[in-house]
C-alpha positions as CSV (number, residue, x, y, z in Angstrom):
1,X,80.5,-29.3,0.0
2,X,77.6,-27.7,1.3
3,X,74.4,-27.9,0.5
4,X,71.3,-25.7,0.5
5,X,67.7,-26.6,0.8
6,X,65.0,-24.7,-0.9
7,X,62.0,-25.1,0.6
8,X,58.9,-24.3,-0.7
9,X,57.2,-20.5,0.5
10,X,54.2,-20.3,2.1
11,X,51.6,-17.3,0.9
12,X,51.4,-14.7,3.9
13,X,48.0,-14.9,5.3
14,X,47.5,-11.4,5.4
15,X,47.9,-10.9,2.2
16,X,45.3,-13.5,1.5
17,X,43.0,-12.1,3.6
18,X,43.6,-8.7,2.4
19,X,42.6,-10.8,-1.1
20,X,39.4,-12.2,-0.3
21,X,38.3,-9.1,1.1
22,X,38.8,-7.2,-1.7
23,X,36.9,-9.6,-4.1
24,X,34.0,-9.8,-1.8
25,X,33.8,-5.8,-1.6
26,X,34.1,-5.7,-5.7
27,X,31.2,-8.0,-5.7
28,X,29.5,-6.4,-3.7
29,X,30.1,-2.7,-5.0
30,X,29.2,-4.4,-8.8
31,X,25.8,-5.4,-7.3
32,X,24.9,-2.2,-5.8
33,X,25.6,-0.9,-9.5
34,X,23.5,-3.3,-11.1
35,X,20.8,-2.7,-8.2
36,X,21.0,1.0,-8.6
37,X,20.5,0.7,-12.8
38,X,17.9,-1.9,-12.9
39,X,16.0,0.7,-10.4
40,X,16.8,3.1,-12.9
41,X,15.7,1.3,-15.8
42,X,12.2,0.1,-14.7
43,X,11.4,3.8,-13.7
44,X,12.3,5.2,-17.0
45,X,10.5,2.9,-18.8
46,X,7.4,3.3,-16.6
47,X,8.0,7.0,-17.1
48,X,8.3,6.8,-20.9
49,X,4.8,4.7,-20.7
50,X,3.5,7.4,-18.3
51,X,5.3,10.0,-20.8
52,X,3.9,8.9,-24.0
53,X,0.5,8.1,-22.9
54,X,0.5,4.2,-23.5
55,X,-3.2,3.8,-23.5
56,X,-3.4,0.3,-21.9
57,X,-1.7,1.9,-18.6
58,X,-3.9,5.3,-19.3
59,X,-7.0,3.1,-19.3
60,X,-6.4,0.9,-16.3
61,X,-4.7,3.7,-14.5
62,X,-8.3,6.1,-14.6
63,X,-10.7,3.4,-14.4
64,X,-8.6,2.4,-11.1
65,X,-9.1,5.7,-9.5
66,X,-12.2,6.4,-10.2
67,X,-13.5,2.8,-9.3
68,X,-11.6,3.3,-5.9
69,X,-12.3,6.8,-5.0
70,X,-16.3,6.3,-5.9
71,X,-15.9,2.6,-3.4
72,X,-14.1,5.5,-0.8
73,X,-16.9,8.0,-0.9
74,X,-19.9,5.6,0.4
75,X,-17.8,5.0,3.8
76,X,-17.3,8.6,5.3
77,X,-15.4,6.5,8.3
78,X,-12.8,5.0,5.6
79,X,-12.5,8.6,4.0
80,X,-11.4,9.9,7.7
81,X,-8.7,6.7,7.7
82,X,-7.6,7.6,4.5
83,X,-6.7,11.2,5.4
84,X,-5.7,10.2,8.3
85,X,-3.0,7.6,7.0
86,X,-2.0,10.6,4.4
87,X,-1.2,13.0,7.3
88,X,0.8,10.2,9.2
89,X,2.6,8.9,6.0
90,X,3.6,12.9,4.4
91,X,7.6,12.4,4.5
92,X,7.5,15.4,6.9
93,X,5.6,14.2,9.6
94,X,6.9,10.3,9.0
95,X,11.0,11.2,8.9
96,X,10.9,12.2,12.4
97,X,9.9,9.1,14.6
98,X,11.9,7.2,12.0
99,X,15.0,8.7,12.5
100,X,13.8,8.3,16.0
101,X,13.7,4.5,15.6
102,X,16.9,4.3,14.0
103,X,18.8,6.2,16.7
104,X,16.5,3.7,19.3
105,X,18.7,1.0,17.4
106,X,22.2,2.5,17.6
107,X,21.7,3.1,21.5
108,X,20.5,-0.4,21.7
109,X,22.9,-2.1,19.7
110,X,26.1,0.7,18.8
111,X,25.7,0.1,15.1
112,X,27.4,3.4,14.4
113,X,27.7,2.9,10.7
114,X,24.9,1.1,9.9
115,X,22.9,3.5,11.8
116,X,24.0,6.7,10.0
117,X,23.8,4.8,6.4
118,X,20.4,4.0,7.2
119,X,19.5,8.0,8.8
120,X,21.8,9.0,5.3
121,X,19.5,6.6,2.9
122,X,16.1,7.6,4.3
123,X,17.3,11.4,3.3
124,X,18.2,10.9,-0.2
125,X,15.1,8.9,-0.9
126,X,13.1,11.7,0.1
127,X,15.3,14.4,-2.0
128,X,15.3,12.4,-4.9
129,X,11.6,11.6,-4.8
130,X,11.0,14.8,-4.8
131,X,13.2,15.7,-7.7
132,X,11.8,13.0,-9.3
133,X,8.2,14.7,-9.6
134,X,9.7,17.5,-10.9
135,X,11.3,16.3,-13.5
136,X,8.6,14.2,-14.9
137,X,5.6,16.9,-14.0
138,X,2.9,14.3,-14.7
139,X,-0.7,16.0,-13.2
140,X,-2.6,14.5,-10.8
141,X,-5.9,12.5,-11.3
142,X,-9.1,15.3,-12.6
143,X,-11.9,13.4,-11.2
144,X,-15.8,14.7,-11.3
145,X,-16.2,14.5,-7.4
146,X,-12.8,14.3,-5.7
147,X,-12.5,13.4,-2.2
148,X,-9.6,15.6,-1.1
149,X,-7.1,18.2,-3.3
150,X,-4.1,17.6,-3.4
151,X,-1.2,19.9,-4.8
152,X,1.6,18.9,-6.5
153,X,2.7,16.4,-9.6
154,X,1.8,12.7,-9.2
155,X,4.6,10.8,-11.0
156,X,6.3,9.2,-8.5
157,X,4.2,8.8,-5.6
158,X,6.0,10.6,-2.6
159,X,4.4,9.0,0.0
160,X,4.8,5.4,-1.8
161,X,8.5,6.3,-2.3
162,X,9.2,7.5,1.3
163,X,7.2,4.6,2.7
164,X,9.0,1.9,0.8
165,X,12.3,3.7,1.4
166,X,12.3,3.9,4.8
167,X,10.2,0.6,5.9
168,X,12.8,-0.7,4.0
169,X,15.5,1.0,5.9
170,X,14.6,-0.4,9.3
171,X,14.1,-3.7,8.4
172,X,18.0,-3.7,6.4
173,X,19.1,-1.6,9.6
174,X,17.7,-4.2,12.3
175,X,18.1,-7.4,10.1
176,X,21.9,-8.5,12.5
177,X,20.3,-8.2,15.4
178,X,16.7,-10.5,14.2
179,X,18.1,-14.1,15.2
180,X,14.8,-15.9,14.5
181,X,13.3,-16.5,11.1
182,X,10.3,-15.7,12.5
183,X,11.3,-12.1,13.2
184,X,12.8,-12.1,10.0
185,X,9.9,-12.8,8.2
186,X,6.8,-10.4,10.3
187,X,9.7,-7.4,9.9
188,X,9.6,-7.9,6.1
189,X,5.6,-8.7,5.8
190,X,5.4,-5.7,8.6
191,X,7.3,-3.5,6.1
192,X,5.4,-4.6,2.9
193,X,2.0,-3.8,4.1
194,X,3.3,-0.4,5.1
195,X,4.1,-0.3,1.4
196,X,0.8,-2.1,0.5
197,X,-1.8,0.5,2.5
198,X,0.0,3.5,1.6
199,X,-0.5,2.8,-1.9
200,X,-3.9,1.8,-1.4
201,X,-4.7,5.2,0.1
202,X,-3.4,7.1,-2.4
203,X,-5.5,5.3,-4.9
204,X,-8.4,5.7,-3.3
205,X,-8.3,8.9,-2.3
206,X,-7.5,10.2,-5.9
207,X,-4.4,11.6,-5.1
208,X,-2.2,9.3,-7.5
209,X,-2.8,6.7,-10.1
210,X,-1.7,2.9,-9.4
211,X,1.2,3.5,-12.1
212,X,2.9,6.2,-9.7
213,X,2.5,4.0,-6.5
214,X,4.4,1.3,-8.1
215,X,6.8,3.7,-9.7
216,X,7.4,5.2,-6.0
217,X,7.5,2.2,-4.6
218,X,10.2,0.4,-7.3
219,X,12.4,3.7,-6.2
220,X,11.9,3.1,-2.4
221,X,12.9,-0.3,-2.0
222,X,15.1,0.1,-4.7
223,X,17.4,3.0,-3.9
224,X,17.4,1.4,-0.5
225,X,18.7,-2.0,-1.8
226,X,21.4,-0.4,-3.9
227,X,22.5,1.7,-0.9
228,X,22.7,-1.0,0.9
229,X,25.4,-3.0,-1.5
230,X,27.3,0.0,-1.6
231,X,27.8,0.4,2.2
232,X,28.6,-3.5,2.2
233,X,31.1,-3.0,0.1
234,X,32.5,-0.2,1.7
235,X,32.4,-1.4,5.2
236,X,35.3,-2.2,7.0
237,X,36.6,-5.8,6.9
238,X,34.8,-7.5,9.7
239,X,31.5,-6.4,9.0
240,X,31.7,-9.3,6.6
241,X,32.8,-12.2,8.8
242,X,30.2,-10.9,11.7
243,X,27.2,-10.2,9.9
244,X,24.2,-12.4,11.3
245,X,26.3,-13.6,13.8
246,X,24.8,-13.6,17.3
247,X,27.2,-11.5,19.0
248,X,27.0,-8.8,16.2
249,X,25.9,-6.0,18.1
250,X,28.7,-6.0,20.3
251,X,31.5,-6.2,17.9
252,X,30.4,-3.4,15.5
253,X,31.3,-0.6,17.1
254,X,31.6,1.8,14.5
């Protein structure tokens, strides 16, 4: 009489594989979501305040401007850095040798992908910042003795937004390919006092009140952040097992 052994089966590691990779990209896509609506929520709320007039941000937002646009007017040379820093930091004039930058990195490196989410991010930042204004129509600062006019809404700060978006772009974009903590940390203090001055010039030079910078700002990084979840858990696979690693750059070659 025969006899038949049963042995045990072993899970295919493909499909295991295939497992993990799907959690990790659910994960990932659920905190690009929760990225994308706690940007959402913090600028409606500081619209609403902005909206409804809440009179301890009304007070400290006009006794801010005019304190830093009178401290402006004494130093003719900081005016001419001022406007000069607004010129530079406009979204027209700034998209260009970013986009330059990031197709610097995808020659040096053949981050195809990453490259275009980044080129893609920095776009819709700057669309959406603009909508932005329009939707909430807030006017600009009415001061006795402006330094410079300046046409438009204020609410969100445009160059604040498109600063903070795409300072934060490069640094997200070259982050595989920064092996040392060190260059780590200078890209990410390099990109916050981007974010830092901008704001600062728009104060002083009347164009916006502090509540917009920080409104444009909270957008920038934000939108960026929540992008950047999404195309994690989008990307292909590997993307997850090579990220940091130091021969990155040379196997994405999307």
């Amino acid at each position: 009489m025969s006899r038949t052994v049963l042995r045990p089966a072993h899970p295919d590691p493909r499909a295991s594989r295939a497992t993990a990779v799907a959690g990790a990209r659910a994960r990932r896509l659920v905190r690009a979501v929760v990225a994308g609506v706690g940007t959402a929520a913090a600028l409606l709320l500081l619209g609403l305040l902005v909206r409804d007039r809440w009179d301890p941000l009304v007070r400290f937002d006009e006794r801010t401007v005019v304190a830093a646009t009178s401290f402006a007017a004494r130093y003719p040379a900081l005016v001419r850095a001022l406007l000069d820093w607004q010129w530079a930091f406009e979204g027209v004039h700034l998209f260009v040798p970013v986009a330059a930058l990031c197709l610097l990195v995808w020659w040096r490196t053949r981050m195809t992908s990453r490259t275009w989410w980044a080129l893609a991010t920095i776009a819709t930042a700057w669309a959406f910042a603009n909508l932005a204004k329009e939707v909430a129509r807030r006017a600009r600062p009415v001061l006795d003795d402006p330094i410079d006019q300046v046409r438009g809404y204020s609410f969100p700060s445009g160059h604040a937004a498109n600063t903070a978006a795409m300072a934060t772009a490069l640094v997200v974009l070259v982050w595989p390919v920064l092996r040392s903590r060190g260059l780590r940390v200078a890209a990410v203090l390099g990109a916050a006092a981007l974010m830092v001055l901008t704001g600062l010039d728009r104060v002083m030079l009347g164009a916006h009140f502090p509540s917009d910078v920080l409104a444009g700002t909270v957008f920038g990084v934000g939108l960026v952040l929540a992008s950047y979840l999404g195309y994690r858990g989008w990307s292909p696979p590997h993307d997850d097992t090579t990220e940091g690693s130091t021969d990155r750059t040379s196997k994405e070659t999307r």
